[in-house]
N, C-alpha and C positions, 0 to 999 in steps of 0.2 A: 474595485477601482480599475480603473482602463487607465495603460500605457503602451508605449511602443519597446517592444524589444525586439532587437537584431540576432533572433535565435537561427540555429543553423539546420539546415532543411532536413535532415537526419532528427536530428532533436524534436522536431514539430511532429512528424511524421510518425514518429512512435508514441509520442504525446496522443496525438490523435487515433491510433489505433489502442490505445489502451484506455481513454476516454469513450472509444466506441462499447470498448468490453466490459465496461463498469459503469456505462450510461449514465456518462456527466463528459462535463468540456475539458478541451484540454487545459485550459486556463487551470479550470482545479487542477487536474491530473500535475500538473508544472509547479502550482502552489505545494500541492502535499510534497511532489521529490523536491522543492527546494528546500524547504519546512525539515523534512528530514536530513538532507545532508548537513544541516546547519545547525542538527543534534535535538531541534525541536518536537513538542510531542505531534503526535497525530492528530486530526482534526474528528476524529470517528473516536465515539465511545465504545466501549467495545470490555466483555465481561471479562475475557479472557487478555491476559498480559503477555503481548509479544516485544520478542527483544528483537532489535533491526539490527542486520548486520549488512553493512554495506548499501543501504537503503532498503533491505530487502525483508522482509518482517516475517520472523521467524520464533517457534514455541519456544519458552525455556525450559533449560534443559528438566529431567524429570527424573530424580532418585529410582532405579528399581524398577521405572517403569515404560512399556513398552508401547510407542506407540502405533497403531496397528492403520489400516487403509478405514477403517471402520468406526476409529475413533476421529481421524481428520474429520468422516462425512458428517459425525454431531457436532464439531464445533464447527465447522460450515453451515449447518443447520441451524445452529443454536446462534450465529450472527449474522444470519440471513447472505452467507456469500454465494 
């Protein structure tokens, strides 16, 4: 859906560079962070269950176990990031 918003050029600007790094528009990139500050789920299915903190989407925590440089690169792997 197209509208106009009066966002602030800081806000755009980073929108746009992080739509460059994830190749898609800012438009999403703005939909998903508002989506989430507003507590709503992710738009991306995705195997592995992260908890957002602060917008920021982070592993839950893990009884006993350690997460190492090695295991971030399979679950990068394993959701194509």
């Amino acid at each position: 859906m197209r509208t106009t918003l009066d966002l602030e050029p800081d806000v755009i600007q980073v929108a746009k560079e992080i739509a460059v790094r994830e190749k898609t528009t800012a438009g999403r990139v703005i939909s998903r962070l508002v989506r989430t500050a507003l507590g709503g789920a992710p738009q991306r299915s995705s195997k592995v269950k992260f908890v957002y903190k602060n917008g920021v989407p982070t592993l839950p925590p893990r009884e006993g176990e350690i997460i190492t440089l090695e295991h971030i690169q399979n679950l990068k792997d394993e959701e194509d990031l």
